[in-house]
C-alpha angles and dihedrals in degrees: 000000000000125000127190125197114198131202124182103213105085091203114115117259146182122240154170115211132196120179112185116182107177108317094343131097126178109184118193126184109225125206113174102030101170107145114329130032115185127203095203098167097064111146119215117224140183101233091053103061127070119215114245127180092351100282095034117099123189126204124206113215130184116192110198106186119196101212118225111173135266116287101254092038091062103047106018102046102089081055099061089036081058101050097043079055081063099054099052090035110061099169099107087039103133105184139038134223114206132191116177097308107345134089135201118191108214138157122273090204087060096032088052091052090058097076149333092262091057087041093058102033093055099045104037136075092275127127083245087060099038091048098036088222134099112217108208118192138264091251088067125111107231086211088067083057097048093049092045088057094047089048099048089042092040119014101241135060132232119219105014086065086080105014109078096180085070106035078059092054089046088051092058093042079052106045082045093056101031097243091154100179091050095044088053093048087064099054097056091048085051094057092049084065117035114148127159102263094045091045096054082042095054086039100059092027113039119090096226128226122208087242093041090130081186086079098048095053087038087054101048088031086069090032081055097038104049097048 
């Protein structure tokens, strides 16, 4: 007898699993529980099955689950709980952004891991690395700026999450500076919400990349749309 256990959460988890059918228990420790556990050495007995119609059997079965948490949860959460500390604490803070007048501290260790770009300007002999500071322009949004922060610090953004106008503007900041997660981010964020007008708006505006998967939905979103 075979017996599956689903979850609908692909994320991987960590889980302790008891099957009882009559008498009999079969408990499995599961690791990597991302969709489908199955029980395969399940022995049939007598005493188990009811007798249903003559020649149909029927087999209670009870599934107790011990929850352990999701994967990254587990072993990356201290992690994440670390880097927010950073983020609210700026004391060990050892560079600035600027934008016109305003000024972000932030953490060269964590600005130079974003990209390339960040990489060379902040360890080379270049004016970003002598002063310990980026200069952005005056054409950028400081809400880019705000929501880059918040994702390097804590891994998710604020108001890009719902406002598509800016999270466009963030994926072009991205795809400039070669911040791959976060550009990809965006577009994810930008498919959720293709509409119409948006779509005609990050097709004539946006710079696009070859891998700007954006183009590519807003393309086939007014091919759909229009037949």
């Amino acid at each position: 007898m075979k017996v599956r256990v689903i979850k609908n959460d692909i994320r991987k988890a960590v889980s302790i699993m008891k099957i009882c059918y009559g008498e009999l228990c079969s408990t499995g420790c599961v690791v990597d529980w991302k969709d489908i556990v199955y029980f395969d050495n399940l022995h049939d007995h007598p005493n188990t099955c009811i007798l249903k119609n003559g020649h149909e059997y029927t087999v209670p079965i009870t599934c107790t689950i011990i929850w352990n948490g999701f994967v990254d949860d587990l072993y990356y959460s201290n992690v994440c709980t670390h880097m927010k500390r950073l983020y609210d604490n700026k004391e060990f803070s050892d560079m600035v952004i600027k934008i016109r007048d305003d000024e972000f501290p932030a953490h060269k260790i964590l600005i130079s891991a974003l990209s390339h770009v960040f990489h060379t300007m902040l360890t080379t002999d270049m004016k970003e690395s002598k002063e310990n500071s980026i200069t952005f322009s005056d054409t950028t949004d400081t809400d880019v700026i705000k929501e880059l922060l918040l994702f390097v610090y804590k891994g998710k953004m604020d108001k890009a999450e719902t406002d598509a106008e800016l999270a466009l503007k963030l994926c072009n900041f991205a795809h400039m500076y070669q911040i791959n997660k976060l550009k990809t981010t965006c577009e994810y964020i930008l498919i959720k919400s293709l509409t119409n007008e948006n779509a005609s708006t990050i097709l004539t505006e946006d710079d696009p990349a070859p891998s700007y998967e954006g183009h590519r939905n807003c393309t086939f979103f007014f091919r759909d749309t229009s037949e």
